[in-house]
VEXDREN-2710 file (C-alpha; in Angstrom, 1 decimal):
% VEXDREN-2710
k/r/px/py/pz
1/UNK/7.4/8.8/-7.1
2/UNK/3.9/10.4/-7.1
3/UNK/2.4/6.5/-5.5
4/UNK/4.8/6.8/-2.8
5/UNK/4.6/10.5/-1.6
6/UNK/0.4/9.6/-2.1
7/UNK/1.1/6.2/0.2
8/UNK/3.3/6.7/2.7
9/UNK/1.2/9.5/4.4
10/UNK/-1.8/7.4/3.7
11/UNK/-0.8/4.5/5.5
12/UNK/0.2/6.6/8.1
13/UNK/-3.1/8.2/8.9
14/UNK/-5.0/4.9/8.8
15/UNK/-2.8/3.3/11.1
16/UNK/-3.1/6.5/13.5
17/UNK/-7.0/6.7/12.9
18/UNK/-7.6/2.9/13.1
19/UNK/-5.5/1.7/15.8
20/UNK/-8.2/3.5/18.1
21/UNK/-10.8/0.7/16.5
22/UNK/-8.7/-1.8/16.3
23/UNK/-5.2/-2.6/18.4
24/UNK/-4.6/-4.5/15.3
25/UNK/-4.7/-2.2/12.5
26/UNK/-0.9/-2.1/11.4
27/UNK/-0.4/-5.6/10.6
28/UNK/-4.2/-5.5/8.8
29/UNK/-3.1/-2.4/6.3
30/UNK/0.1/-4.2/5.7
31/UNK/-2.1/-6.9/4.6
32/UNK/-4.6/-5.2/3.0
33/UNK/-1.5/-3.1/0.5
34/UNK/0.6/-6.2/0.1
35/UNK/-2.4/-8.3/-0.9
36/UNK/-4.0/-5.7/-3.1
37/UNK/-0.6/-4.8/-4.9
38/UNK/-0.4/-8.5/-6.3
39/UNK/-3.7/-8.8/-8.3
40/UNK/-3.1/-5.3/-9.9
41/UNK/0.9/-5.9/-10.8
42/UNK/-0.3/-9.0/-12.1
43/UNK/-3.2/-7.2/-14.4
44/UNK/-0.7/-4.3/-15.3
45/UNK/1.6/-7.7/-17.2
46/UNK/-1.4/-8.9/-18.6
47/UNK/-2.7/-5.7/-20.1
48/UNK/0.3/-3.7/-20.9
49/UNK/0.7/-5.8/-24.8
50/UNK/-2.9/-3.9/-25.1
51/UNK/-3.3/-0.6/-23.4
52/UNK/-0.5/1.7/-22.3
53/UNK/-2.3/4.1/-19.9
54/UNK/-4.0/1.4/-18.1
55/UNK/-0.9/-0.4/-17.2
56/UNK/0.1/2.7/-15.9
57/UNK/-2.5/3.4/-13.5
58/UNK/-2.6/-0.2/-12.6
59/UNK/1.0/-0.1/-11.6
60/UNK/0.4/3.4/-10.0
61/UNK/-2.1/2.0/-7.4
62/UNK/-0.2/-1.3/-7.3
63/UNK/2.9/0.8/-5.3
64/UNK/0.5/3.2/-4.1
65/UNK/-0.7/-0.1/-2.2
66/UNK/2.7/-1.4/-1.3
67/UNK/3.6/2.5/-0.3
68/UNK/0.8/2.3/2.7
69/UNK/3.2/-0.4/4.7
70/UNK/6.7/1.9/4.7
71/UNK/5.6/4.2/7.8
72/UNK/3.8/1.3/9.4
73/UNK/6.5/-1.1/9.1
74/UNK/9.0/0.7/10.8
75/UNK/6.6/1.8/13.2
76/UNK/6.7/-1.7/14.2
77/UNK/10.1/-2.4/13.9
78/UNK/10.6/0.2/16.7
79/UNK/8.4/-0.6/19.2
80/UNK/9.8/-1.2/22.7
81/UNK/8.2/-2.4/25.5
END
């Protein structure tokens, strides 16, 4: 709950802030959350036999990561031209 109300508004601003870089940005912080999320759900399986509150924060920033693409996403989806 805490990942998403953290990652939504997140990904929001650094679309809004980087699209003035970079006409590209949405599709690169999609990318960036998607292929961050993996390695850290992936080391939140591995460590959770052994430490409890790390596999928590790992899966916290894991779906904070996936979080950043909601606002973006449909951003995109509702672009007409």
């Amino acid at each position: 709950m805490l990942s998403g109300l953290i990652g939504v508004p997140t990904g929001m601003f650094l679309s809004t802030s980087l699209k003035k870089r970079n006409p590209r940005a949405d599709p690169l912080i999609c990318a960036f959350g998607l292929l961050t999320s993996t390695p850290l759900m992936f080391l939140a399986a591995v460590v959770a036999g052994y430490n409890e509150i790390a596999t928590y924060a790992l899966i916290f920033f894991a779906s904070l990561c996936l979080n950043l693409n909601w606002s973006i996403v449909a951003d995109m989806l509702l672009v007409s031209y």
